[in-house]
C-alpha positions in Angstrom: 31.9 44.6 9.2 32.4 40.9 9.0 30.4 39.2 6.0 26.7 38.7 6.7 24.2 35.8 5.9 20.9 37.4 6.4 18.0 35.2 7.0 14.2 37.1 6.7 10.8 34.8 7.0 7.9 35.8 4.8 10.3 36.9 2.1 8.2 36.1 -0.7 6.2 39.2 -0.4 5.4 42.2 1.4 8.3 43.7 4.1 9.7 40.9 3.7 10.2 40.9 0.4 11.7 44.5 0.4 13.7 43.9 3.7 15.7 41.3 1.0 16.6 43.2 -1.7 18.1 46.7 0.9 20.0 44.1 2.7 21.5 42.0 -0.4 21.8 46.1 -1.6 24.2 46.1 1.7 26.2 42.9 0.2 24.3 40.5 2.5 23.8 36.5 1.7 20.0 36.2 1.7 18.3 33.2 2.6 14.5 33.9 2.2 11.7 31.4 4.1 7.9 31.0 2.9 5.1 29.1 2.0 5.2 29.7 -1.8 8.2 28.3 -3.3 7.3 30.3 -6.8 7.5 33.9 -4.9 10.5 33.2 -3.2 12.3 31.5 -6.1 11.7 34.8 -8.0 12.8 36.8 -5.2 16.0 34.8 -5.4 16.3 35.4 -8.8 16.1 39.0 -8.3 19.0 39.2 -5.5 21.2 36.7 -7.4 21.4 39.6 -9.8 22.6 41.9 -6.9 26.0 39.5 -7.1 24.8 37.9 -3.4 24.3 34.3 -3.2 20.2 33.6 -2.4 18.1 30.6 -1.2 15.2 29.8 -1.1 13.6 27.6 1.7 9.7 27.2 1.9 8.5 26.4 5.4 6.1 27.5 7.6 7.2 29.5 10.5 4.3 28.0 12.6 6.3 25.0 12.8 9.3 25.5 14.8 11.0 21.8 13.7 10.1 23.1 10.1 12.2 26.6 11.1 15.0 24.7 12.5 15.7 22.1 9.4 15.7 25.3 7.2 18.4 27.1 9.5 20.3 24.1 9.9 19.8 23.5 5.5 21.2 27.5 5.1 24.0 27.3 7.2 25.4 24.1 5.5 24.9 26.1 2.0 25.2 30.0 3.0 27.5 30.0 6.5 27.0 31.0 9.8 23.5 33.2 10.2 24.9 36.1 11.4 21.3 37.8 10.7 17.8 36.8 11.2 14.7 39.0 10.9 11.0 37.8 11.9 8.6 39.8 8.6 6.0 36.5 8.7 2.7 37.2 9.7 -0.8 36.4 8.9 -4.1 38.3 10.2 -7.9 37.6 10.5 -9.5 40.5 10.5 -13.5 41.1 11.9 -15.5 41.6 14.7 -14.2 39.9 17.4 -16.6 38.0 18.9 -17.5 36.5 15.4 -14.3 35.1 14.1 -13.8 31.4 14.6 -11.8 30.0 17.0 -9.7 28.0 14.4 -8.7 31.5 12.7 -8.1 33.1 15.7 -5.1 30.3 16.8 -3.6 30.5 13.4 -3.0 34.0 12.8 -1.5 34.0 16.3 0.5 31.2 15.6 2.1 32.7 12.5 2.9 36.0 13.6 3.2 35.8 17.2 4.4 32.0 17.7 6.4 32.4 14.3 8.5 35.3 15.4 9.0 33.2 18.8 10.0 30.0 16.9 12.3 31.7 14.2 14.0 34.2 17.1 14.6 30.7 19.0 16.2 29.4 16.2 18.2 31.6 15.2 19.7 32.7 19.2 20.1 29.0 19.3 23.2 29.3 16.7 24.2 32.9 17.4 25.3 31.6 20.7 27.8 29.0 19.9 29.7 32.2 18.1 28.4 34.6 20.7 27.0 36.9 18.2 24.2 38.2 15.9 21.3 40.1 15.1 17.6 39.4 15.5 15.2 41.6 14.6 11.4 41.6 15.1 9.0 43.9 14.2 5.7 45.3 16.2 2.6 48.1 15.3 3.7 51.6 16.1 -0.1 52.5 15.9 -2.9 51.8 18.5 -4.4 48.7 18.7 -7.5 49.1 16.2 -10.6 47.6 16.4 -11.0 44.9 13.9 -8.0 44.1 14.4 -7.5 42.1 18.1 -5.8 39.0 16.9 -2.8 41.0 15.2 -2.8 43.5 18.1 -2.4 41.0 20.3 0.1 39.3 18.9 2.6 42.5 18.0 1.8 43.6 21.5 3.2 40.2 22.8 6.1 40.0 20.0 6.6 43.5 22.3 6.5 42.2 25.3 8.4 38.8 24.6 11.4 40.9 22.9 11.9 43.0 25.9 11.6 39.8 28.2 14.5 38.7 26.2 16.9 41.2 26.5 17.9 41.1 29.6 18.6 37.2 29.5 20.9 37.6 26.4 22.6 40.7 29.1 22.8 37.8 31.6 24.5 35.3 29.4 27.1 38.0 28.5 26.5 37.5 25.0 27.1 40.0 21.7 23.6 39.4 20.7 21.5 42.1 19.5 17.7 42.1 19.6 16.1 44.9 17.6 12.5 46.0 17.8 10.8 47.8 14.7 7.3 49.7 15.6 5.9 50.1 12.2 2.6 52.5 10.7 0.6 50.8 7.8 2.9 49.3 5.0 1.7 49.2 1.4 1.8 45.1 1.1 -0.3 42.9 -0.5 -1.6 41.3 2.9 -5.0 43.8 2.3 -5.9 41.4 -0.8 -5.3 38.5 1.3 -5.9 38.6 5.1 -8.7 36.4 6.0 -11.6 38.9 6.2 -15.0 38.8 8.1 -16.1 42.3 7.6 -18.0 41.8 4.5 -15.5 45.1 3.1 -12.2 45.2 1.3 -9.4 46.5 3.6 -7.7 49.4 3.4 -4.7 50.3 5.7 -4.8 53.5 8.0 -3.2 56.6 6.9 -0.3 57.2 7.3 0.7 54.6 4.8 4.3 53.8 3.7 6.0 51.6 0.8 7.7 48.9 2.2 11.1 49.8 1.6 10.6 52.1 4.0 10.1 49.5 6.5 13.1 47.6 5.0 15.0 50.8 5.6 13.8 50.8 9.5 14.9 47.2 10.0 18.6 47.6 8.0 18.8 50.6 10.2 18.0 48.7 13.5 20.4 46.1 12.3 23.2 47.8 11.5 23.2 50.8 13.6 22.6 48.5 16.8 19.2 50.2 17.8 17.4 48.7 20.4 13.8 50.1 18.8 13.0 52.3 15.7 10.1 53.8 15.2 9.1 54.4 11.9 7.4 58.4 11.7 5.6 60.3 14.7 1.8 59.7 14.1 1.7 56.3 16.2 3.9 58.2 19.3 0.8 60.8 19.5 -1.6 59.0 19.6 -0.1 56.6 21.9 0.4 59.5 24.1 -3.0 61.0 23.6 -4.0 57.1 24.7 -1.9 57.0 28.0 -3.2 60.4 28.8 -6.9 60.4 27.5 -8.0 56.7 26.9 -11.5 57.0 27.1 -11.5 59.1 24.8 -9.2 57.7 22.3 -11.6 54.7 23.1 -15.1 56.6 21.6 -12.5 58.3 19.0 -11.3 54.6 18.0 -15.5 53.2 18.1 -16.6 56.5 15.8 -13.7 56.9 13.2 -11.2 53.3 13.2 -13.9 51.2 11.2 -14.0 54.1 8.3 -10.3 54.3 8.1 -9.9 50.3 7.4 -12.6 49.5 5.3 -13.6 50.7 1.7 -17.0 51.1 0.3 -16.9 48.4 -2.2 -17.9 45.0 -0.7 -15.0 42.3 -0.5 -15.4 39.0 -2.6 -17.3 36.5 -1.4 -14.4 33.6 -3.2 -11.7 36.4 -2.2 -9.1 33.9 -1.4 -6.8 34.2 2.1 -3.6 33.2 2.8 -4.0 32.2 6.5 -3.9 28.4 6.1 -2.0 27.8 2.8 -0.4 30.8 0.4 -2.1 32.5 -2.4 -0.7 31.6 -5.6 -0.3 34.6 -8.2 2.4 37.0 -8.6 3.1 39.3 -5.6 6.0 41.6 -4.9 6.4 43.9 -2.3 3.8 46.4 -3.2 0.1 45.8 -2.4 -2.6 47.8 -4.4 -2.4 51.4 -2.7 0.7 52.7 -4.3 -1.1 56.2 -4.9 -2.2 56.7 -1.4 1.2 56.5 -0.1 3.3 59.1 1.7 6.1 60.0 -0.8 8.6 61.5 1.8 11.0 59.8 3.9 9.7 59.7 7.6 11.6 60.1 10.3 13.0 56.7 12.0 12.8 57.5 15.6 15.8 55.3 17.5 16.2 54.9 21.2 18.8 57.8 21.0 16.0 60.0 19.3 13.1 58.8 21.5 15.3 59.4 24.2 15.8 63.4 23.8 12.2 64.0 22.3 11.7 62.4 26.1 13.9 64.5 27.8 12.5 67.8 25.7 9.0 67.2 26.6 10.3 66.4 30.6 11.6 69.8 30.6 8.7 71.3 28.9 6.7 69.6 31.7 8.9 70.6 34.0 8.7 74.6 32.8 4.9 75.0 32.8 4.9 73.3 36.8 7.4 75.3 37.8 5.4 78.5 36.1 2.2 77.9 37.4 4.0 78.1 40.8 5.7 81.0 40.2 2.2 82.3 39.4 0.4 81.1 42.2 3.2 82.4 44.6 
């Protein structure tokens, strides 16, 4: 494998954050972008002692000129980017109909419009070598009340990714774009997403650490995937959604708001980070490290998906061609 520069937005913290330290594990360069210069210059400092060569570059990923001097400032210091993956993202999270119209543009400018900008820039070089990696990520779950503006925007990091591929096909590039569908991660984004519910957040069970979602994207990279899916839970539901949506609808109106939202009321000065970062210490790890499956899940790729597919086809298939027998 030739040497890697790996570049990951919203590396100070969170997936991002994690994502970092597997890949410098995997002898990857690691240039990390964000809006707080002190988080990533600590995460820096923690890969530097992997033996990789960090940097740290603060910029907002809402700002595709922003994106583009920072890609432009790592490949004059680090090398060709080989590696790019899209972790920023920022959420408001409410009732729909009452969250301001300012909030609402932002958080879809950061995590849909940022993953747009940064996979831009980064296909922009790959092509002049003719090859790279890009990987985004997306919700493995349901859309959940409370939740539009994210769901909306991972839906359409979905939907834009897949749009994609078959122009990079066209232009008969080596370019790979990855899709990772991920449950609830462990981050500290439930202390600091923009909240209207008058609750602190929770994430929905089942909830991972991020290095498992680090895992997911190193194995999307590396192993070529075109999707991984990180554990069942979000496949059945889905499903039971396709099949059943009305239902999942009433489910989703009597049970979602329970699952997202503790008891305690939130802070009324709890700060955000949807406009500007919040200073203080975070790592990877938000507050919920005790209600977190400790078992590997499994990380459903296109090859898995593919013969779970074909299993439940012929399933299908054998109860049809039963009933027929029977009725014959």
């Amino acid at each position: 494998m030739p040497h890697q520069v790996a570049v990951i937005t919203g590396a100070g913290a969170g997936i991002g954050r994690a994502t970092a330290r597997t890949l410098a594990r995997a002898g990857c360069d690691v240039a990390l972008i964000g809006r707080d210069s002190g988080r990533l210059e600590a995460a820096a400092a923690e890969l530097a002692e992997l033996h990789v060569r960090a940097m740290a570059v603060t910029a907002d990923v809402a700002d595709a000129a922003a994106l583009d001097r920072a890609a432009e400032s790592i490949e004059s210091r680090l090398g060709p980017i080989t590696l790019w993956v899209n972790c920023a993202g920022a959420d408001v999270c409410g009732q729909f109909v009452t969250l301001p119209p300012a909030d609402i543009r932002r958080a879809t400018e950061v995590t849909y419009l940022g993953t747009v900008h940064g996979t831009q820039v980064a296909l922009t070089r790959m092509r002049r070598r003719g090859c790279g990696t890009i990987v985004n990520l997306a919700a493995l779950s349901l859309p959940l009340p409370l939740r539009a503006v994210e769901s909306g925007a991972r839906a359409a990091i979905r939907a834009f990714t897949e749009s994609l591929r078959p122009e990079i096909l066209r232009d008969g590039d080596r370019i790979h774009l990855a899709l990772v569908h991920l449950p609830a991660i462990n981050t500290p984004r439930f202390s600091w997403t923009r909240n209207h519910t008058g609750k602190r957040l929770k994430p929905t069970a089942p909830v991972y650490e991020p290095e498992i979602a680090a895992e997911a994207i190193s194995r999307a990279a590396f192993g070529r995937h075109r999707d991984v899916r990180v554990g069942l839970s979000g496949l059945g539901r889905r499903a039971a959604g396709l099949l059943v949506p009305s239902l999942m609808d009433r489910r989703q109106s009597l049970h979602a708001y329970a699952r997202q939202l503790e008891k305690d009321a939130a802070e009324a000065d709890a700060p955000d980070n949807l406009f500007a970062p919040v200073t203080g210490a975070y790592a990877a790890h938000g507050r919920f490290d005790l209600d977190v499956r400790k078992t590997m899940p499994i990380l459903v790729t296109t090859t898995i998906r593919s013969v779970l597919a074909g299993a439940a086809l012929a399933a299908g298939l054998g109860v049809l061609a039963a009933a027929m027998r029977r009725r014959a």
